[in-house]
Backbone as numpy.savetxt, mean C-alpha at the origin, in Angstrom:
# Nx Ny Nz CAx CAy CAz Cx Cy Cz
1.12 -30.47 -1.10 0.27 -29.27 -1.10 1.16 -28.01 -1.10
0.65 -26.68 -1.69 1.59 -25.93 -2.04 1.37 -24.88 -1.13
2.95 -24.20 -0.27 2.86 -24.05 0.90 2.62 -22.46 0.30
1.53 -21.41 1.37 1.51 -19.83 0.63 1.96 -18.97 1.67
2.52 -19.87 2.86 2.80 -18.69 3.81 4.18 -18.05 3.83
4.53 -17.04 4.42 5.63 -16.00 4.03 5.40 -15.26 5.17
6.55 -14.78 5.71 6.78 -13.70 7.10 7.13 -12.56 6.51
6.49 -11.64 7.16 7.02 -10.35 6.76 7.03 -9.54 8.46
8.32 -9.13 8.80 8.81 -8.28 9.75 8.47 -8.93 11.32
8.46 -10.41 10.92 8.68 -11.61 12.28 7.11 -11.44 12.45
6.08 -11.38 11.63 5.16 -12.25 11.21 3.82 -12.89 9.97
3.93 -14.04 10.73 3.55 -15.21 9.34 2.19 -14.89 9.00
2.19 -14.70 7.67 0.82 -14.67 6.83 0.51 -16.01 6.03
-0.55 -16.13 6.07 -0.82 -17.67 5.40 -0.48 -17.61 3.98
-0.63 -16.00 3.69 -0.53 -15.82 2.35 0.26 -14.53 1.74
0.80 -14.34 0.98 1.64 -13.00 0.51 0.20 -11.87 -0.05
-0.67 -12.36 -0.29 -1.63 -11.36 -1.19 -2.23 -10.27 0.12
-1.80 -9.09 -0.03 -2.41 -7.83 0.85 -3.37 -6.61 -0.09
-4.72 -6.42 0.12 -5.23 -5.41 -0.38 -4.72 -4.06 -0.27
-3.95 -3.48 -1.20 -3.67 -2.27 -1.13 -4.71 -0.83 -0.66
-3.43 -0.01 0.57 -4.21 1.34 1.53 -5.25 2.01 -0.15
-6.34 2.07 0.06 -7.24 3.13 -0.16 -8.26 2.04 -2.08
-8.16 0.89 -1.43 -8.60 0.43 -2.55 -9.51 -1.00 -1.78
-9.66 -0.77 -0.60 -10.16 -1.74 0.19 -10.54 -1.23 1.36
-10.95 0.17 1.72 -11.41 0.53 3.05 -11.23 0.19 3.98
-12.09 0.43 5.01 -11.45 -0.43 6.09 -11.69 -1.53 6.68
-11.94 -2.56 5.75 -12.14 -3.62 5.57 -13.75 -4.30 5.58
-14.28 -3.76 6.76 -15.76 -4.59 6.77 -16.35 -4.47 5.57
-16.00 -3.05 4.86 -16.93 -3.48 4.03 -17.04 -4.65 2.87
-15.91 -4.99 2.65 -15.75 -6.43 2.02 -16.07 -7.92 2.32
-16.02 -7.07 3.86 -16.15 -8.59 4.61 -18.06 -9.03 4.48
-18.50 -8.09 4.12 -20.41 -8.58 3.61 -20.50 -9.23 2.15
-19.05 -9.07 1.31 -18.83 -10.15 0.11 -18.34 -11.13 0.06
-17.10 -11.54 1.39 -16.56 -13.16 1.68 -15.86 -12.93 2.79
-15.40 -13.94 3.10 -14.24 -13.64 4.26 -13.38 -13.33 4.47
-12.95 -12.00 4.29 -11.53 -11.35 4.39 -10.44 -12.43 5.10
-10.76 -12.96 6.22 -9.72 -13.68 7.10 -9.15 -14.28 5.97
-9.38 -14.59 4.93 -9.03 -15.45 3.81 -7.49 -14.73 3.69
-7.69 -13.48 3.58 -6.54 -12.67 2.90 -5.00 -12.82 4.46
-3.99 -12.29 3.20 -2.54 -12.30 4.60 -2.91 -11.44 5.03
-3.11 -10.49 4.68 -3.26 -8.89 5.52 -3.95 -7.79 4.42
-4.43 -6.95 5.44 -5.06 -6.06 4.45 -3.92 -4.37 5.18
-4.07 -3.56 4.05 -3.84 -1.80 4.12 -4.62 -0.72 4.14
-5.03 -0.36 5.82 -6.62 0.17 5.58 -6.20 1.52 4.88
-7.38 1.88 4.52 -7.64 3.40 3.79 -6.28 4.58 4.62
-5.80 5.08 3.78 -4.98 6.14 4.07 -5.51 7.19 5.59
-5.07 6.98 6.43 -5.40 7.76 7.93 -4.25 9.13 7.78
-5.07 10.33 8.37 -4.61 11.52 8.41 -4.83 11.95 9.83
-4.39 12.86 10.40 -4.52 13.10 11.73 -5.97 13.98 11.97
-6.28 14.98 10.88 -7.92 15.51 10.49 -8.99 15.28 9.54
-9.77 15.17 9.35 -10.93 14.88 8.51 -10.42 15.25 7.26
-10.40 14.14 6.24 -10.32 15.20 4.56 -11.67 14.87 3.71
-11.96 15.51 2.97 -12.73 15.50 2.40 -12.07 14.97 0.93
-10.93 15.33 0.69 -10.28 15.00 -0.89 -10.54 16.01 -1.40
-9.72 15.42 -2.47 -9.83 16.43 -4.08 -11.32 16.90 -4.68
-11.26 17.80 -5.44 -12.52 18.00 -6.53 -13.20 16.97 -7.09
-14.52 16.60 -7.42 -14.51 15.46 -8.23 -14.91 16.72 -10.08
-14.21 15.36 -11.35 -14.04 13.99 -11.20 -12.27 13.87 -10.66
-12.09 12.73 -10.14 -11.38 12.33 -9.16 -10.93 11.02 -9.97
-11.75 10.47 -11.13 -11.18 9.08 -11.62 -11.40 9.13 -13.25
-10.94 8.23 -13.89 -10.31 8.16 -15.33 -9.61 7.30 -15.65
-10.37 6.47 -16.62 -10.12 5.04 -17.10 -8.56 5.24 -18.10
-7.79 4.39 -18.39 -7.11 4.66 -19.56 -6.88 3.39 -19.98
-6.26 2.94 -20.92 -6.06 1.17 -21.61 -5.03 0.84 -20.11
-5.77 -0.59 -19.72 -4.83 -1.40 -19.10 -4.64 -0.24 -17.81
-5.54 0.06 -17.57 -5.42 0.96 -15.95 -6.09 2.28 -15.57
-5.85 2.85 -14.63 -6.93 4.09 -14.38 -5.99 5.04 -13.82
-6.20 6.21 -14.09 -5.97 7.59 -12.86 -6.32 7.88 -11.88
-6.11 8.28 -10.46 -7.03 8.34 -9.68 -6.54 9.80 -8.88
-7.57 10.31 -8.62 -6.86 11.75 -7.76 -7.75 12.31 -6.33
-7.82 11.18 -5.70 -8.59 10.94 -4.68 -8.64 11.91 -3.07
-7.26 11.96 -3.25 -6.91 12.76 -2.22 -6.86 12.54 -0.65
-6.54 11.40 -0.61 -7.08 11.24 0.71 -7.95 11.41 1.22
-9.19 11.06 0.61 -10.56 11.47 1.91 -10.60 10.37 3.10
-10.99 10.78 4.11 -10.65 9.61 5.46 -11.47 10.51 6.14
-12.02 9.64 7.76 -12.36 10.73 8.63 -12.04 11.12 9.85
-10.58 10.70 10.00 -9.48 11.22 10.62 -9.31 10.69 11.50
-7.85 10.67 12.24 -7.37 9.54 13.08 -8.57 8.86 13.98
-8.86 9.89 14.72 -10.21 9.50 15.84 -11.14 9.21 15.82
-11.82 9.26 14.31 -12.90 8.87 14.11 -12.65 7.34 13.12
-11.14 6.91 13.06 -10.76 5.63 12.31 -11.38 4.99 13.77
-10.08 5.36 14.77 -10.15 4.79 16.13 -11.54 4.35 16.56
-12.25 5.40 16.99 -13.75 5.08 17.24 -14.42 4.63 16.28
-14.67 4.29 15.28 -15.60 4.45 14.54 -15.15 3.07 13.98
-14.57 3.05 12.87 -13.99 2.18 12.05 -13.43 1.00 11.96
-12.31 0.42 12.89 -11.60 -0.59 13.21 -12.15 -0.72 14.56
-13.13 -0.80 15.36 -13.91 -1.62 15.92 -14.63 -2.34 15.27
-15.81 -1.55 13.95 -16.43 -2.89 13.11 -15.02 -3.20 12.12
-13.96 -3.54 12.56 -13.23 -4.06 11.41 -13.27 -5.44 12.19
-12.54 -5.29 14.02 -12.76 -6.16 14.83 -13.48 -7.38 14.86
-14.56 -6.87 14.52 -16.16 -7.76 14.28 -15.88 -9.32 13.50
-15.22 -8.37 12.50 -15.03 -9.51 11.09 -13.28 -10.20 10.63
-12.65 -9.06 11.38 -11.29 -10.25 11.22 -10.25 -9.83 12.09
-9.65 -11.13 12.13 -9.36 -12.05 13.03 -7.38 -11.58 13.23
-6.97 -11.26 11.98 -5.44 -11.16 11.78 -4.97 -9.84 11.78
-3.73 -9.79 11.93 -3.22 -7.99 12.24 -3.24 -7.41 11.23
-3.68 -5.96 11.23 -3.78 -5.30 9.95 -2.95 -4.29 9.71
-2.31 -4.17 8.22 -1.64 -2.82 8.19 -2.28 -1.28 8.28
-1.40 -0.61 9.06 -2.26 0.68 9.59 -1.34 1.61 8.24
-2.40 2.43 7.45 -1.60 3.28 6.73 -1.70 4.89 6.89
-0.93 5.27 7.03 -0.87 6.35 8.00 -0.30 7.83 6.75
-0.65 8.86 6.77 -0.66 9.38 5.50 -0.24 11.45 6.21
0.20 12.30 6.04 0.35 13.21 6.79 1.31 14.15 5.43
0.95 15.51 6.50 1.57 16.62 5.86 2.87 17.12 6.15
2.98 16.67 7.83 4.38 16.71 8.13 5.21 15.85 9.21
6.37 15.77 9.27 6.49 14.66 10.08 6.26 14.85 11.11
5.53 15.24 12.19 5.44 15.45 13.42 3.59 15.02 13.18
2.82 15.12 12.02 2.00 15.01 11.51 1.79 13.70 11.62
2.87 12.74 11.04 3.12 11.46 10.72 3.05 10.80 12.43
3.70 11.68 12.99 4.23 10.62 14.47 3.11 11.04 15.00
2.12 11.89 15.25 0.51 12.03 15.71 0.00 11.33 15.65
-0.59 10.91 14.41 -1.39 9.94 13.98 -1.23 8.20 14.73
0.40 8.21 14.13 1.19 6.91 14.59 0.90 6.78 16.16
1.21 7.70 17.17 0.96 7.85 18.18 -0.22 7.45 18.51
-1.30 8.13 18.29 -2.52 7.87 18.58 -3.23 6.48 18.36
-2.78 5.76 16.90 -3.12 4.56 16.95 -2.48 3.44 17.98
-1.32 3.97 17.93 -0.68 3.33 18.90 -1.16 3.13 20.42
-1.44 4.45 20.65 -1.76 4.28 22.32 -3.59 3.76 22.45
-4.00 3.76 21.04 -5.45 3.14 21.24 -5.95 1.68 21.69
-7.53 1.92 21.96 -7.32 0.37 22.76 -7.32 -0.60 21.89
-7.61 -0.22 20.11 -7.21 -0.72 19.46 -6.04 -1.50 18.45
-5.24 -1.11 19.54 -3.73 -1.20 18.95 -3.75 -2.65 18.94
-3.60 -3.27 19.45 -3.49 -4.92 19.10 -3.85 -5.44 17.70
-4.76 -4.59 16.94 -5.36 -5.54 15.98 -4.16 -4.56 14.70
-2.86 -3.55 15.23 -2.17 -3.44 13.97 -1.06 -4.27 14.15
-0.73 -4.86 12.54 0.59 -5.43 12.70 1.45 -4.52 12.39
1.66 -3.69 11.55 2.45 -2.75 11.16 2.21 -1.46 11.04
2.60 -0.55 10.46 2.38 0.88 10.06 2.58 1.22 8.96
2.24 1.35 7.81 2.66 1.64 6.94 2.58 3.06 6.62
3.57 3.59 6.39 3.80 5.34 6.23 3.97 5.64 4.54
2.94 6.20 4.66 2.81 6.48 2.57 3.59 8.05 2.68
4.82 8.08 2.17 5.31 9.81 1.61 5.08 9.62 0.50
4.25 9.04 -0.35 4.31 9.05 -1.68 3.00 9.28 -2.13
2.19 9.62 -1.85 0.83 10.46 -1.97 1.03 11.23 -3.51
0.63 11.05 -4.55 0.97 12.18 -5.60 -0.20 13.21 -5.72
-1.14 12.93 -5.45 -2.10 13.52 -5.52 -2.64 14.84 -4.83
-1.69 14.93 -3.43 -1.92 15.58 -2.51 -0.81 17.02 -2.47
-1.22 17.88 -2.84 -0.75 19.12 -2.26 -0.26 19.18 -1.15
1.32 19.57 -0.79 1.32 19.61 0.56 3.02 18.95 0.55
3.29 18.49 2.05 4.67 17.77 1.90 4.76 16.16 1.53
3.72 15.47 1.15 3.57 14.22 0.76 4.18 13.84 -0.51
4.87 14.80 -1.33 5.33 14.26 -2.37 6.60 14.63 -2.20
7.40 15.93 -1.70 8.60 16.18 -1.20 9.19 14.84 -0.55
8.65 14.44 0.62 9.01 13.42 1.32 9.35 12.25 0.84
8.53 12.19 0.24 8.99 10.87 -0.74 9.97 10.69 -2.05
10.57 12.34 -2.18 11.31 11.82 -3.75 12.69 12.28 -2.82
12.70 12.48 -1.27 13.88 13.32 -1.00 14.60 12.18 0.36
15.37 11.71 -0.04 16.09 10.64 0.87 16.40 11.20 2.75
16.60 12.52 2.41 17.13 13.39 3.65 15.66 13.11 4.83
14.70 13.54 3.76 12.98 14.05 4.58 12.68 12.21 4.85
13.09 11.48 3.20 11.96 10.47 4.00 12.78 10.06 5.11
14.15 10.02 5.31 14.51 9.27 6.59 14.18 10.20 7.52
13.81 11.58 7.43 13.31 12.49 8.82 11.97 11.92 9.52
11.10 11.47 8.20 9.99 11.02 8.83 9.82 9.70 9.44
10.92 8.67 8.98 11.05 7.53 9.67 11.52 7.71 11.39
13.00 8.97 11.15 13.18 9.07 12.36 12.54 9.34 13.38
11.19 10.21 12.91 10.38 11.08 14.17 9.47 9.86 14.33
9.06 8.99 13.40 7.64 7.97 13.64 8.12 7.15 14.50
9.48 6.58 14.20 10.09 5.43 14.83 9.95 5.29 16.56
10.35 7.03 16.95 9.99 7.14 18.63 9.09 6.87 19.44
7.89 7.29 18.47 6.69 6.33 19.21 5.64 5.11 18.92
6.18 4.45 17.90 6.15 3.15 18.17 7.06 1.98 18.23
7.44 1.12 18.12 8.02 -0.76 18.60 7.54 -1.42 17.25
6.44 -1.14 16.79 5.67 -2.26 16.06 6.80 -1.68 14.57
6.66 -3.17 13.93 7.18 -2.55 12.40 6.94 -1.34 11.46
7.63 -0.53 10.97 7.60 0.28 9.82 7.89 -0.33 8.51
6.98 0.23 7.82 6.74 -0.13 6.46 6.79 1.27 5.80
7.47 1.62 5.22 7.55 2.96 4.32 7.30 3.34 2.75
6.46 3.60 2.47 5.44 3.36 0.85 5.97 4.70 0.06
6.75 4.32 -0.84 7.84 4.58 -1.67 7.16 5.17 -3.08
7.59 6.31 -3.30 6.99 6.81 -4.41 7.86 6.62 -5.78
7.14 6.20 -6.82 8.08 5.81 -8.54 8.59 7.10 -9.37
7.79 8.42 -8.04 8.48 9.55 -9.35 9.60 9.86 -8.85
10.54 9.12 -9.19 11.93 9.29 -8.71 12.63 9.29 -9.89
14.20 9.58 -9.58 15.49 9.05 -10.48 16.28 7.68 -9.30
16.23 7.93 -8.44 16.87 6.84 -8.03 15.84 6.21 -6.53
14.91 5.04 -6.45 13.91 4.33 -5.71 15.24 4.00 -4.72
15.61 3.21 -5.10 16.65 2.45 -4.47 17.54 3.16 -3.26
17.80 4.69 -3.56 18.40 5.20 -2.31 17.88 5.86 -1.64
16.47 5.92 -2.20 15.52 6.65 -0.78 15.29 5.52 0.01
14.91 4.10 -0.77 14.55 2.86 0.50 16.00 3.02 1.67
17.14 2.97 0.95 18.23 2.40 1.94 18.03 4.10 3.13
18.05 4.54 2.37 17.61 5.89 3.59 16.69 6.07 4.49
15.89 4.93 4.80 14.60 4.67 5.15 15.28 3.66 5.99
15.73 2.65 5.42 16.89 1.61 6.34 17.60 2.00 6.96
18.59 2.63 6.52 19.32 3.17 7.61 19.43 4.46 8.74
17.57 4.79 8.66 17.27 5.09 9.96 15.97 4.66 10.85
16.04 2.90 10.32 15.48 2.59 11.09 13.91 1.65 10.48
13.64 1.94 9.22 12.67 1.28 8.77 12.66 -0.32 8.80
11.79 -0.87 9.14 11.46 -2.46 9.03 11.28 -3.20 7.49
10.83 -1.91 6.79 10.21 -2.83 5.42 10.19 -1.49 4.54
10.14 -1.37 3.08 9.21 -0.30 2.19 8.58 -1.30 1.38
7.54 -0.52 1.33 6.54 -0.87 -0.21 6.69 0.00 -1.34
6.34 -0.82 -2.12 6.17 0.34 -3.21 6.07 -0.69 -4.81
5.62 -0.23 -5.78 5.61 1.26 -5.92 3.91 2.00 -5.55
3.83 3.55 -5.31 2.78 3.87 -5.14 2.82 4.08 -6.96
1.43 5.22 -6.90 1.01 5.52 -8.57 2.28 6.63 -8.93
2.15 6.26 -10.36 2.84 6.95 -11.19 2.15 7.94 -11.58
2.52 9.38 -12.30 2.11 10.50 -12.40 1.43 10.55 -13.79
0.09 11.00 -14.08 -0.43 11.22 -15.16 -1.48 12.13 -14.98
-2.01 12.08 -16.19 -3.31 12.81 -17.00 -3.76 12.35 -18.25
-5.09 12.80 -18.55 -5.50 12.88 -19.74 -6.57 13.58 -19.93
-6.96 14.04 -21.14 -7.56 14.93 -21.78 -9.27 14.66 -22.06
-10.03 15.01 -21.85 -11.63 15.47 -22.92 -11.30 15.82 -23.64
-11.29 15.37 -25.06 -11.02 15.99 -26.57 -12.91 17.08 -26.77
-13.74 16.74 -25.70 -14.72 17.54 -26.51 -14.54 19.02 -25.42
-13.90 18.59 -24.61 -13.91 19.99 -23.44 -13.23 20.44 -23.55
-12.20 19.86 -24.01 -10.46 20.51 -24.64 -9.89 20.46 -23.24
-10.00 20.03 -21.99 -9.51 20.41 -20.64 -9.42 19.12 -19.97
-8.23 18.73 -18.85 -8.06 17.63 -18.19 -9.00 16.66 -18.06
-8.72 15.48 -17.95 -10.43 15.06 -17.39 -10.41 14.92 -16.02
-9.44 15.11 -15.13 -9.33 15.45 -13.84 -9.25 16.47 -13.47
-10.23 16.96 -12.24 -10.15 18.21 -11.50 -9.21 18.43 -11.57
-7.93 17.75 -10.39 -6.94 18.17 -10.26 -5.63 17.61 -10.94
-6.06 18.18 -12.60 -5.29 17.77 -13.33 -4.90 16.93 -13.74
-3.99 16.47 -12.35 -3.12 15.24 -12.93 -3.77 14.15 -11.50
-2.88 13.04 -11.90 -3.48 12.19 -10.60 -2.53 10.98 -10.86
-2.96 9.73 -10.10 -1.66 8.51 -9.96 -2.33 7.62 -10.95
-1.46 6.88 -11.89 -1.89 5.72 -12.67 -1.41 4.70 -11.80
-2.39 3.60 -11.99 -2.34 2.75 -11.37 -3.02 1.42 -12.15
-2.78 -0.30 -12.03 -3.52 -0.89 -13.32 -2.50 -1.53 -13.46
-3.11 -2.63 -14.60 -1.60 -3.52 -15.31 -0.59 -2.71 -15.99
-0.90 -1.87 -16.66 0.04 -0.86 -17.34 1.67 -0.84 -16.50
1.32 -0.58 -15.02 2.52 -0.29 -14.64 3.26 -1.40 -13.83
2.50 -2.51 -13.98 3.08 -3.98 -13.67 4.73 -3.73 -14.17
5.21 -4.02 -15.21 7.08 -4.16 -15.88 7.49 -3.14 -14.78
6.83 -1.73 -14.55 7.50 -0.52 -14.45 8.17 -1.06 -12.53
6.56 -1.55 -12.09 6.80 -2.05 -10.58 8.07 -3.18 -9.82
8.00 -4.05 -11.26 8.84 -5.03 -10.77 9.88 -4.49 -11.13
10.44 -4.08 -12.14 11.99 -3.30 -12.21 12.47 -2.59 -10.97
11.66 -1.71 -10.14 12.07 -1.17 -8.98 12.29 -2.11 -7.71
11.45 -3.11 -7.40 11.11 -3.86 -6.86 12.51 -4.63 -6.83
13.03 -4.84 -7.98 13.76 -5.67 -8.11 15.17 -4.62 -8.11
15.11 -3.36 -8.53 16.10 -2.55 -7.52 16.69 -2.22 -6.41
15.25 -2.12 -5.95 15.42 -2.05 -4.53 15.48 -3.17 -3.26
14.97 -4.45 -3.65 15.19 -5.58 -3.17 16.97 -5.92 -3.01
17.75 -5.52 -4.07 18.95 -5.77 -4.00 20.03 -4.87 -3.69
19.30 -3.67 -3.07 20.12 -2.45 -2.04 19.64 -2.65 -0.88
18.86 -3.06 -0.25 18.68 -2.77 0.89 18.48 -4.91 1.44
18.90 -4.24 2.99 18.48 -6.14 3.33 16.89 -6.33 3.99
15.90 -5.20 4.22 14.93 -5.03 4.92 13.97 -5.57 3.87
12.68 -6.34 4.32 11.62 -6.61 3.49 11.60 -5.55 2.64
11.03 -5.79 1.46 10.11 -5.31 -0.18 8.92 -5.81 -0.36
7.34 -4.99 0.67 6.71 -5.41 -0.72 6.50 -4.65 -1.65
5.82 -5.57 -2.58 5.87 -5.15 -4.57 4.22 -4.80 -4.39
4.13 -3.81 -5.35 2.57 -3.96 -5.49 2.76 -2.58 -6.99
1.48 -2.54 -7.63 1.41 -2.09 -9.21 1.63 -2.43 -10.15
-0.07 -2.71 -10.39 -0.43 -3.96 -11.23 -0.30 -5.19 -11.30
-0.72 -5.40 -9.61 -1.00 -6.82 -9.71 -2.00 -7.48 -9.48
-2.91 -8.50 -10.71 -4.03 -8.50 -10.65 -4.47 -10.16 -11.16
-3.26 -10.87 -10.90 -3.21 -12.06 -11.10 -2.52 -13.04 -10.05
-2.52 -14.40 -9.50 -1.61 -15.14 -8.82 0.04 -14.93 -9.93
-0.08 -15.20 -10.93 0.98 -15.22 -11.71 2.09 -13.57 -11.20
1.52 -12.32 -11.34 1.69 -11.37 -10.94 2.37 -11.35 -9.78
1.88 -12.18 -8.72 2.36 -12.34 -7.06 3.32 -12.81 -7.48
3.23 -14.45 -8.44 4.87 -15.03 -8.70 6.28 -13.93 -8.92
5.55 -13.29 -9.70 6.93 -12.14 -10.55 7.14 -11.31 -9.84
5.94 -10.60 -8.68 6.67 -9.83 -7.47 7.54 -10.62 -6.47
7.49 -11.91 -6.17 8.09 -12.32 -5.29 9.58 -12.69 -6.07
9.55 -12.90 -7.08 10.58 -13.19 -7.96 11.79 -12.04 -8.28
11.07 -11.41 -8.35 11.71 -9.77 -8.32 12.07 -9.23 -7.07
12.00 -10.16 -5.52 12.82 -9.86 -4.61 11.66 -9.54 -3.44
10.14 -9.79 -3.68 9.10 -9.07 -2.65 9.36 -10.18 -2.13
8.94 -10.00 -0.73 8.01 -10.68 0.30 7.06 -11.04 0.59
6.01 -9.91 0.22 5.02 -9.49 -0.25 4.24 -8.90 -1.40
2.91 -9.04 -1.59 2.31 -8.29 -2.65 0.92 -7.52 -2.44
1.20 -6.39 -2.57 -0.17 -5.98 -2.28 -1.08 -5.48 -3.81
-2.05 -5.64 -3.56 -3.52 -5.97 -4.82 -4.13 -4.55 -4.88
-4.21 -3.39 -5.74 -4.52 -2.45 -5.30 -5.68 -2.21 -6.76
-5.20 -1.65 -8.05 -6.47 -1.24 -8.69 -7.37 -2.01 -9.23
-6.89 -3.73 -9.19 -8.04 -4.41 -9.35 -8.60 -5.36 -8.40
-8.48 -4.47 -7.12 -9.91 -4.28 -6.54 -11.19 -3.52 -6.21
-10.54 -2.40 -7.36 -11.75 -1.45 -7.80 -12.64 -1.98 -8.95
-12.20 -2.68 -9.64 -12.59 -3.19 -10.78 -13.44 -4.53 -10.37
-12.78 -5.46 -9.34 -13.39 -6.54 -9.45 -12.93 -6.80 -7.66
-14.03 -6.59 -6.63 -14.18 -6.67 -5.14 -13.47 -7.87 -4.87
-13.66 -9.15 -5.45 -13.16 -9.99 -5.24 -11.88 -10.45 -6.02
-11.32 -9.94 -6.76 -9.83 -9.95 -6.92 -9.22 -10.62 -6.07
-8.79 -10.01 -4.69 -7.79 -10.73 -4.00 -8.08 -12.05 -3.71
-9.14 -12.39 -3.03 -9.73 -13.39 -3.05 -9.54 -14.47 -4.40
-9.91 -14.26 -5.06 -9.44 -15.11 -6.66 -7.75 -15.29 -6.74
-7.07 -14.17 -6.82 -5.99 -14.33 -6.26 -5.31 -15.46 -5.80
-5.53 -15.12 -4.35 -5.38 -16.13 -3.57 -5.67 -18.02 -3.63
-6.99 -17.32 -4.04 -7.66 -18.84 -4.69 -6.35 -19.68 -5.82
-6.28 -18.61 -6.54 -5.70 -19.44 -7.85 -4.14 -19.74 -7.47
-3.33 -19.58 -6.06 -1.77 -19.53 -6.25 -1.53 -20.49 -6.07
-1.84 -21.77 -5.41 -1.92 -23.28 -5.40 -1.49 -23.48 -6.61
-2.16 -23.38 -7.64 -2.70 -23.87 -8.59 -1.19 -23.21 -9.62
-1.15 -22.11 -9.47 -0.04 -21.26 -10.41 1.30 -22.10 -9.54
1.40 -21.95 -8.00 2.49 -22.45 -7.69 3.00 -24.01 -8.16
1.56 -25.13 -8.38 2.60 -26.45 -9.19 2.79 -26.13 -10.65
1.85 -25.57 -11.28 2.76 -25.00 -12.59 3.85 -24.55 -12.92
4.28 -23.94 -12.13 5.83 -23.17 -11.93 6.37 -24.00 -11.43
6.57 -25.73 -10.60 7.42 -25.87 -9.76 7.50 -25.50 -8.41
6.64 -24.71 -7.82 6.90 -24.07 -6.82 6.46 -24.33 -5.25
7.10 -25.33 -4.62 6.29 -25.87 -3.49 6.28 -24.85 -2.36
7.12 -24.09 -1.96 6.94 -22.74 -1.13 7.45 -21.43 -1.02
6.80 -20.70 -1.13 6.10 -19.35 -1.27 7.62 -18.63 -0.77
7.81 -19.15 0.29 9.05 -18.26 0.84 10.07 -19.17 0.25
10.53 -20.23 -0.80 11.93 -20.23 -1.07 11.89 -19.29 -2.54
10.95 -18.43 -2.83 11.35 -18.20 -3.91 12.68 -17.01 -3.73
């Protein structure tokens, strides 16, 4: 039988497949279509320390083989995740979840972190995942992420108040991925993800004007599958800290080539806008992809 479990940051998931922050809420609501417990872990919706409302709509935009999205972080802010939210997440599952944590500045970042932390909900996170790679967002969320100096500032300030793993979500509009992760490592990060969306737009030929409010927004989709694993597979071989891979992955086969390319992990992000049960299928099908390939377990790849 073909083994799917894999550790990431000293602990075991039955499975590598994680629903990517802001493409899976905060979880219950999926859990009224199957059983999440199914999944290794999920990435709840992007958490901010105040209420956002997001961007302008329209906010989304199809393109071949993937979409734009310029969402903006809407959430309804640390305290109302706390109260509100991950109690009915409680309800319905069972395994630790990644907390994704999203901010304007780093003291911003360690608030939030803080607060989940000292909640009575803290038990049910396994990690933290810290997105500086936000493209969408006005503000210091995209600085942080293309600038090795800032993102290790924000690792340094988060790191103080919590113990639990860091996960640091790595932005592709770079020239070099690879030395912002090790900068992230060497002050202290547990893991990065990445890649987040890549930068785009496109046009109304009858309006003559963006088809996004705000212009531009993140592609995301199979399209940027090659683009993901090339980094993936950059950055897997600079740094010694977990990689997960995620963009455009929307197949078990997909998980193979992220883990192949040096992940640990994989997280499932725009086609589970497209199709709720994605991960789930996913998952379903890696048995099945893993004796095709040869592949009796998940972690010797």
């Amino acid at each position: 039988m073909a083994d799917t479990r894999v550790e990431l940051c000293g602990i075991t998931l039955d499975n590598p497949v994680i629903p990517a922050s802001g493409t899976f809420g905060y979880g219950y609501e999926f859990a009224e279509l199957y059983d999440i417990n199914c999944l290794g872990s999920f990435s709840f919706k992007g958490t901010t320390l105040e209420p956002r409302f997001g961007n302008d709509t329209p906010r989304i935009a199809e393109c071949p083989s993937g979409m734009l999205n310029s969402v903006g972080l809407q959430n309804p802010g640390v305290d109302a995740v706390i109260r509100e939210e991950l109690p009915k997440l409680r309800k319905v599952f069972r395994k630790p979840v990644m907390a994704n944590v999203s901010g304007f500045s780093a003291d911003e970042y360690r608030e939030v972190t803080k607060r989940l932390s000292e909640s009575e909900i803290s038990d049910m996170i396994g990690w933290f995942e810290i997105n500086i790679s936000c493209p969408n967002v006005h503000g210091g969320g995209m600085s942080f992420g293309t600038d090795p100096c800032m993102a290790a500032g924000v690792v340094k300030t988060v790191r103080k108040v919590t113990e639990k793993p860091l996960i640091i979500k790595l932005s592709p509009n770079v020239t070099d991925i690879a030395a912002i992760a090790k900068a992230c490592e060497d002050e202290g990060a547990d893991a990065v993800s990445l890649i987040n969306t890549l930068m785009g737009m496109r046009f109304d030929l009858k309006t003559k004007k963006p088809l996004l409010a705000n212009v531009t927004g993140g592609l995301s989709g199979p399209a940027v599958l090659p683009v993901a694993l090339r980094m993936v597979y950059q950055t897997a071989n600079a740094v010694s800290i977990p990689v997960i891979g995620m963009g455009g992955v929307s197949s078990a086969e997909d998980v193979l080539e992220m883990m192949m390319a040096g992940a640990a992990a994989a997280e499932v992000g725009a086609a589970n806008l497209r199709d709720p049960y994605a991960s789930k299928r996913i998952i379903d099908d890696l048995p099945a992809a893993m004796e095709k390939y040869g592949i009796d377990k998940l972690s010797e790849i």
